[in-house]
C-alpha positions in Angstrom: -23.0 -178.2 93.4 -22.3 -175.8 96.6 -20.5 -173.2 93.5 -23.8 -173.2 91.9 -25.7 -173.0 95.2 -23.6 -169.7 95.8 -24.3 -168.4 92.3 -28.5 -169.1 93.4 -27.9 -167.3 96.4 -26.1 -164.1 95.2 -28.4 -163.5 92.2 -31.4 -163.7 94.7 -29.6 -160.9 96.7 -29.4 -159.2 93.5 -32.8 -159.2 92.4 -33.9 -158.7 96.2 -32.0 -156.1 96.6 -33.2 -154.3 93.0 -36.9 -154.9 93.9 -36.4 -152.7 97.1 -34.3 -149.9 95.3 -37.3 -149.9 93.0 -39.7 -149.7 95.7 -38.1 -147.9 98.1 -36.0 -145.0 95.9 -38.2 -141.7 95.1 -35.7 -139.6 93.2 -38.1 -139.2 91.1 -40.9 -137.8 92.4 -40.1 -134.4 91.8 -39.8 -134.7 88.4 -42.9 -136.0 88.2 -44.9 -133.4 90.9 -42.9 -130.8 87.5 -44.2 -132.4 84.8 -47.8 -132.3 86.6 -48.2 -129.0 87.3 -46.7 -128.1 83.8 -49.5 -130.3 82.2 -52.2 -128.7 83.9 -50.7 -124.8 83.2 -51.0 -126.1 79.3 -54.3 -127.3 79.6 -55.5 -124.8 81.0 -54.2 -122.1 78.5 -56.0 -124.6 75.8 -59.2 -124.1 77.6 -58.7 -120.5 77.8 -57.7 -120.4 74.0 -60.6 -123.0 73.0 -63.1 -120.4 74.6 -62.2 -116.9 72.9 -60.4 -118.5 70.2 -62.4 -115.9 67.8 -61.0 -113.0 69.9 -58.1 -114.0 70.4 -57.6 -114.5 66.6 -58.8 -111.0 65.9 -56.7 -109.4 68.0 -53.6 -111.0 67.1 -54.8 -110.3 63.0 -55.4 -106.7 63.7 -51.9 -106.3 65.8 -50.3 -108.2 62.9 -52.1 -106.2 60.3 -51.5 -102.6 61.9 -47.7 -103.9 62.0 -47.4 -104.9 58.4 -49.0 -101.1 57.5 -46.3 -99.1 59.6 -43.8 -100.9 57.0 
């Protein structure tokens, strides 16, 4: 009985002890303060796109297509 009593005992102290880590640990934070700011860079260059998608696609055909003519 007092075996499995010490068995009960240390696995609480496990668990205890991982729910604290968990809490307590903020390695990674920074990865996620990164992956943030990267989000809102690409959402913004999608807004940007969204709204002069037709000049932006005109420009980029007649680059392409004065390119393909010097060849």
């Amino acid at each position: 009985m007092q075996k499995l009593k010490n068995k009960l005992c240390a696995l609480d102290l496990k668990v205890r002890m991982g729910l604290y880590n968990l809490m307590n640990n903020e390695d990674g934070d920074t990865n996620f303060i990164s992956i943030a700011i990267v989000l809102v860079i690409v959402l913004a260059i999608a807004v940007v796109f969204i709204g002069f998608r037709d000049e932006i696609t005109e420009k980029v055909t007649s680059a392409w297509d004065s390119m393909m003519d010097k060849l």
